[in-house]
N, C-alpha and C positions, 0 to 999 in steps of 0.2 A: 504494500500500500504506500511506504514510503512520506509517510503523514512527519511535517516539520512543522514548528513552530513561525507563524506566519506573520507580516504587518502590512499595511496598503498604508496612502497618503494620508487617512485621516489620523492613523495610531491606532485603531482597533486592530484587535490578534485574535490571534486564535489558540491561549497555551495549553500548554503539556498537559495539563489537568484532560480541558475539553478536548483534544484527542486523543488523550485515552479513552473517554466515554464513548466520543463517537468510530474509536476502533473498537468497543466492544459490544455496541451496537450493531457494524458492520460485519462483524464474528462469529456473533452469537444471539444476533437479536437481544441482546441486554435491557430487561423493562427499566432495571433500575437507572443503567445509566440512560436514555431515553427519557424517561420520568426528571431527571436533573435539566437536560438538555431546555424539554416543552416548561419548564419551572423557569428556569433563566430567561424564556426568550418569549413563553408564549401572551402577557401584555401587550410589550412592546409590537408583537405581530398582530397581536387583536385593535388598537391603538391604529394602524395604518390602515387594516380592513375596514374599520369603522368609520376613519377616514375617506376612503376612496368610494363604501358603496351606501354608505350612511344607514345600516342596516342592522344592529347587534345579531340577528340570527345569522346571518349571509359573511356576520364578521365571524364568526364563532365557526362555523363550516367552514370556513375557507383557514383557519387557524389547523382546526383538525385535518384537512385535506395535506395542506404544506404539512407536517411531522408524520403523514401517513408515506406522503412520498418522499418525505428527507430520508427516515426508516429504511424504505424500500432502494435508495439512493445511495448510502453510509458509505457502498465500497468504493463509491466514483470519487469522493471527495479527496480534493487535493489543497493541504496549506498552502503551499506554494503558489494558488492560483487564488490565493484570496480567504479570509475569514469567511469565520462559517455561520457569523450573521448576516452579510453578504448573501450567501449562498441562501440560505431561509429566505430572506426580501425579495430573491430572485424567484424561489419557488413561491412564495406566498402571492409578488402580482402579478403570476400565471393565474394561480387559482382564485383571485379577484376578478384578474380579466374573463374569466369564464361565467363568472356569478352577475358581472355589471349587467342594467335593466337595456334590454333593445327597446329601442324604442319603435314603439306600431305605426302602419303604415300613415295615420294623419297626424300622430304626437309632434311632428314639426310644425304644423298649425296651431298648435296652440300657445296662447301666455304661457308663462311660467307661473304654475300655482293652479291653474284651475283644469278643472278634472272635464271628459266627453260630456257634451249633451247628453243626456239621455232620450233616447229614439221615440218620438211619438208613436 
């Protein structure tokens, strides 16, 4: 796996602590360390979903969605290529951008704020 201790421009890392959890999630499926992981990070990811889709159920899915496929993900992760909060924002506004409301085919006609006629 090859997992190092990592920094980007802002100063966030990724240390030795959290790559061992997340090499023993990648190993062995580890609840625990997983459980440490969604504890450290999973506000701050609720915080941005909440943000972008103004929704707490659609933030909360999309919280659990990103750690279902970080999980599923563990062995691809490289320090080298970046912290692994990084890597969750990445996966997290995937699974935003999946949840965001399409808008139907007249919702560009209308204000902002008010809701269809209702059809005679």
């Amino acid at each position: 796996m090859g997992l190092a201790v990592s920094c980007d421009d802002s100063g966030a890392r990724t240390g030795p602590h959290e790559i061992g959890l997340i090499a023993k999630i990648a190993a062995v499926s580890d609840d625990d360390a997983t459980r440490r992981l969604y504890r450290k990070y999973r506000m701050e990811l609720f915080r941005f979903g909440f943000h972008v889709l103004h929704d707490q159920g659609l933030a909360e899915e999309m919280v659990q969605e990103t750690f279902i496929k970080f999980c599923q993900q563990a062995t691809n992760y490289d320090a080298r290529r970046g912290p692994v909060r990084a890597w969750l924002f990445i996966m997290a506004r995937s699974a935003a951008h999946a949840r965001w409301p399409r808008p139907g085919p007249a919702d560009h006609l209308l204000a902002p704020g008010l809701a269809p006629r209702e059809r005679l």
